[in-house]
C-alpha positions in Angstrom: 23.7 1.4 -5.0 24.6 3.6 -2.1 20.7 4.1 -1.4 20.3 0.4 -1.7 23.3 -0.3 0.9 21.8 1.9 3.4 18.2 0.2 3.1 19.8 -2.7 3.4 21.2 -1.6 6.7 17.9 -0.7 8.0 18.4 2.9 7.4 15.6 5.6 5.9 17.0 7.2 2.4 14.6 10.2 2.5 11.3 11.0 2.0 8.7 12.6 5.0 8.5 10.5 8.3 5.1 8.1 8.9 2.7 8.4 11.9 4.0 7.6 15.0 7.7 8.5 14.0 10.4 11.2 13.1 13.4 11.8 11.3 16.4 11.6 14.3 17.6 14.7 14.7 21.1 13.3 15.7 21.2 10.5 12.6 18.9 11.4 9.4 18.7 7.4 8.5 17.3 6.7 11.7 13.7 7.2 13.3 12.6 8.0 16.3 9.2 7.1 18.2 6.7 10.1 18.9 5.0 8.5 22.1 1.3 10.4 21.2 1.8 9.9 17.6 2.4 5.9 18.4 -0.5 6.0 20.9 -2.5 6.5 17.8 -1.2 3.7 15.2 -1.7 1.9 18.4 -5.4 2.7 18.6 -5.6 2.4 14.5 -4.8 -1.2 15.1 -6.5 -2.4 18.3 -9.4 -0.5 16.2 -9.0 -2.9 12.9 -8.6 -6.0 14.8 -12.0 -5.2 16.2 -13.8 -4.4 13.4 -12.0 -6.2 10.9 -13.4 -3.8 8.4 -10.9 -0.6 6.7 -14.0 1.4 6.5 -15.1 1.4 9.9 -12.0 2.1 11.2 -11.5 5.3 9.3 -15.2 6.0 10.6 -13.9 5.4 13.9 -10.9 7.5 13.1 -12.3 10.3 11.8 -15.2 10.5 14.6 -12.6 10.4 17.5 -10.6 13.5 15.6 -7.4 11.4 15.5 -5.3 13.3 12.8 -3.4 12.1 9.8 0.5 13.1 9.8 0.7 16.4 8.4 -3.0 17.4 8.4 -3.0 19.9 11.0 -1.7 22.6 9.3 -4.3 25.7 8.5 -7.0 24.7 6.3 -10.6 24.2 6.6 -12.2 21.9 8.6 -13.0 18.9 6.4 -10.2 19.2 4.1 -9.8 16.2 2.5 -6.3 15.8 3.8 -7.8 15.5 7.0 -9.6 13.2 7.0 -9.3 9.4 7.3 -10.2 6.6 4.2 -10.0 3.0 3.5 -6.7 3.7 1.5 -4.9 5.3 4.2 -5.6 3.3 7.2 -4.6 0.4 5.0 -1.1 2.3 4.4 -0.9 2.2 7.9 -1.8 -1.4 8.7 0.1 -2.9 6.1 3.5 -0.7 6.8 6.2 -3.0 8.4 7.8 -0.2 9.7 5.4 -0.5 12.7 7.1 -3.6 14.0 10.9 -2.5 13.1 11.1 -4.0 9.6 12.1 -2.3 6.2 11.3 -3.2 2.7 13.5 -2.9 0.1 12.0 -2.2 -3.2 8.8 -2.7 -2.8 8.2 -1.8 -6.0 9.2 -5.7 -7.4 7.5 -7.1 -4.6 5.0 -9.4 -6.7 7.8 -10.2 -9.2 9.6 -12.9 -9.9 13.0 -12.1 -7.9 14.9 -14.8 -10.0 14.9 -12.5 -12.6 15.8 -9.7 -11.0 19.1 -8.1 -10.1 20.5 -8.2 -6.6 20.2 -4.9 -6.0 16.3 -4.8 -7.4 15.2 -7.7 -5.6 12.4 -7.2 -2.6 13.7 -8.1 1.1 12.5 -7.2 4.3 15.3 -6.2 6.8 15.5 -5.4 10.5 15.2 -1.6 10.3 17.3 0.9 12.6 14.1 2.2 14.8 11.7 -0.1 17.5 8.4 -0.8 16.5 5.3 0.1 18.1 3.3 -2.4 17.4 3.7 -6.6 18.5 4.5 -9.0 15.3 2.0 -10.9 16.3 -0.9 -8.2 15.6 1.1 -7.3 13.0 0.6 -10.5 10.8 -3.0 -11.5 12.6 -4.0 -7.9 10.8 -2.4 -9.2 7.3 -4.2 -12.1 7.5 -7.8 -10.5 8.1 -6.7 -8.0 5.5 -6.2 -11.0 2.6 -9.0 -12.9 3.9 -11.1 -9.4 3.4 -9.6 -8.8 0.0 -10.5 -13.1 -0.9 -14.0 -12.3 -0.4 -14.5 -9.1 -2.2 -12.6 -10.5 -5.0 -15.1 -13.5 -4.8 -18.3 -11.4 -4.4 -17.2 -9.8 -7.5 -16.6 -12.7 -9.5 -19.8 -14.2 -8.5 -21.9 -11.3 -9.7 -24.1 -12.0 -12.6 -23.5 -10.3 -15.5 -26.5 -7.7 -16.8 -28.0 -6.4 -19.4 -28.5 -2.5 -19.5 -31.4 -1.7 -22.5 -29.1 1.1 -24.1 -25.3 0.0 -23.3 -23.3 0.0 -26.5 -25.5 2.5 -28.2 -25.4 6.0 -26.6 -22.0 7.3 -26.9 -19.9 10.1 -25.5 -20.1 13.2 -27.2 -16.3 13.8 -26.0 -14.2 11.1 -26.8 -17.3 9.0 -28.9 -16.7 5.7 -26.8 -19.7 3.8 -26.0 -21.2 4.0 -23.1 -22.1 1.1 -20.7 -24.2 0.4 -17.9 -22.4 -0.3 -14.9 -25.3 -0.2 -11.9 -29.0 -1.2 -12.1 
C-alpha cells in the first residue's frame, strides 16, 4: 500500500528512468528533465504527428542516429538495442509521463474498476516532474494512434479467407500439429 500511496502522490516507486528524464539526485520519487534527451521525445513527436505512421518514425529515428535510453553503451553497431521499432516509439508516444501525468496500475487499465479494489484500480494523477510535451499533442497523437489501430483491425477483418492446397495435412515433425497456410 505504501507503493500505491506514493503513485498516488505523483511520485516514481523504482524502476530505470524514460527518455528525456532522470531519477533526482536530491529526491529518488521525483524526475528530472534532461534538456538533450527531451529535445529528442520532442522531435519523436513532432515526427509522428507528421507522418502519422509508427514505422516511419522509427525509420526516421534510426536514420537521424537519435539513440534509445541506455543504448549507447559498448556494443556493435546495429545491436538490436539500438535501434528504433514500431513498439518502442509507441512506448514513447503513448507514455503520459511526457505531459506530467502518472498511471496507477496500468496493469487493470481495460478492466472493469467496479470490481476492483481501491488500491487496484487504474487512475491517472498529476505526477511530481513537468512534462515536455503540450496536452494537446499529447491526445491529438492518441487519437491518430486509435484511428491507426481502427483501420488495421478493419483491414484484417476484411480479408478473405483462403485456401492453402496442403493446410491441415503436413504436420510438424516436432510437436505433430498441423500446419497451415498463412500467406499466398
Amino acid at each position: 500500500i505504501n507503493f500505491h500511496s506514493r503513485a498516488l502522490r505523483g511520485l516514481v516507486n523504482g524502476g530505470i528512468s524514460i527518455l528525456g528524464y532522470e531519477k533526482d539526485p536530491t529526491n529518488s520519487g521525483k524526475l528530472v528533465v534532461v534538456k538533450d534527451e527531451a529535445a529528442h521525445v520532442q522531435k519523436i513527436f513532432k515526427e509522428y504527428l507528421k507522418s502519422s505512421s509508427l514505422q516511419a518514425t522509427a525509420n526516421f529515428l534510426n536514420d537521424s542516429g537519435i539513440k534509445r535510453k541506455g543504448s549507447n553503451k559498448k556494443s556493435g553497431k546495429g545491436n538490436r538495442k539500438e535501434l528504433w521499432t514500431v513498439d518502442t516509439v509507441r512506448y514513447i508516444l503513448i507514455n503520459p509521463a511526457y505531459i506530467g501525468k502518472r498511471e496507477i496500475n496500468r496493469i487493470h487499465k481495460n478492466e472493469d474498476q467496479s470490481y476492483l479494489k481501491p488500491w487496484q484500480r487504474y487512475q491517472v494523477v498529476e505526477a511530481s516532474w513537468k512534462g515536455i510535451i503540450n496536452e494537446e499533442d499529447f491526445y491529438s497523437i492518441q487519437n491518430m494512434l486509435e484511428k491507426n489501430r481502427q483501420k488495421e483491425r478493419t483491414r484484417l477483418d476484411d480479408t478473405k479467407p483462403r485456401f492453402y492446397l496442403l493446410s491441415g495435412i503436413i504436420q510438424c515433425g516436432e510437436c505433430g500439429r498441423a500446419l497451415i497456410g498463412q500467406t499466398s
